[in-house]
N, C-alpha and C positions, 0 to 999 in steps of 0.2 A: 549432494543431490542436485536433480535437475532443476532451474529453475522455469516455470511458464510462465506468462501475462494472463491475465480470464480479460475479456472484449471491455467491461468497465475496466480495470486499471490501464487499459492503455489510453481506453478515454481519457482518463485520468489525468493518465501524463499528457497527452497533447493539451488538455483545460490550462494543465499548470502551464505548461511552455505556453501557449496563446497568454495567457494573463500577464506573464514575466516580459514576453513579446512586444507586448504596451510600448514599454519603456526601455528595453533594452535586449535585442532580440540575439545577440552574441549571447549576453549572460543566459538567456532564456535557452540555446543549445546546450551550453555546458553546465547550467546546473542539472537539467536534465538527464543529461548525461553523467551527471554525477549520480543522481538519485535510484537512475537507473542499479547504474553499478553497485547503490547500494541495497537495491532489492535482489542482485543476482547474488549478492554476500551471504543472504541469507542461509540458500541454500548449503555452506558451510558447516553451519552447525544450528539448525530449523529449531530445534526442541529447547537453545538454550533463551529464546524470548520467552515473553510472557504471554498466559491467555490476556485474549483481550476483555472479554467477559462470561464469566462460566456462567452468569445465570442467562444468557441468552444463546449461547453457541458453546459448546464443552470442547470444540478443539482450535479454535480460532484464535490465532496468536498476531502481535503485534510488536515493528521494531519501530521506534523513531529515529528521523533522519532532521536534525537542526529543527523544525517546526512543523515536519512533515510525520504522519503517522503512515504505516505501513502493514496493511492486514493480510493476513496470509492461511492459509491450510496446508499442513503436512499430507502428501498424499504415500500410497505407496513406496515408488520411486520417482515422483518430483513433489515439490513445492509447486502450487499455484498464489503469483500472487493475486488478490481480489481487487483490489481498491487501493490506492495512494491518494489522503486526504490531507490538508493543513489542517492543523490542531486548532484554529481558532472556530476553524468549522465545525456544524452539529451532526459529527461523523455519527451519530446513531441512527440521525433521519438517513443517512446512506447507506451504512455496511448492515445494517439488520433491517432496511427498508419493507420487506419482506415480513418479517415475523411478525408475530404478535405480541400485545405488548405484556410486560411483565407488573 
């Protein structure tokens, strides 16, 4: 399947590259570039992640990438990714920002 970015995940990744940027702005292009490619892998095989949590989104999957989380929706004929978060972050305040709470 196809893969897309939504406007926040690409936010997303420019945060992370500015951040890695600090201290090392070589690494900060290619891990990028790495993560990238690992969100376009997705598209591969979409369905074989895991929800991310059925009690607040029933189709919202997630792949992790070394300490990166990766949230996604299955659409028709693409995958959109939503958000690329570090796992130490309080990825709920972001990817369900929106909802209500449970």
């Amino acid at each position: 399947m196809k893969v897309i970015f939504s406007e926040n995940a690409e936010r997303d990744l420019e945060d992370i590259a500015d951040w890695i940027a600090r201290d090392n702005p070589e690494r900060a292009r290619s891990f990028v570039a790495d993560l990238v490619r690992t969100c376009k892998s997705v598209g591969r095989a979409p369905r074989s992640y895991p929800l991310a949590d059925k009690s607040r989104d029933p189709t919202l999957r997630r792949r992790i990438y070394r300490s990166y989380l990766i949230f996604f929706d299955i659409g028709p004929k693409e995958v959109e990714i939503l958000h690329v978060v570090h796992g130490a972050r309080d990825y709920v305040q972001i990817v369900f920002a929106n909802d209500e709470p449970v």
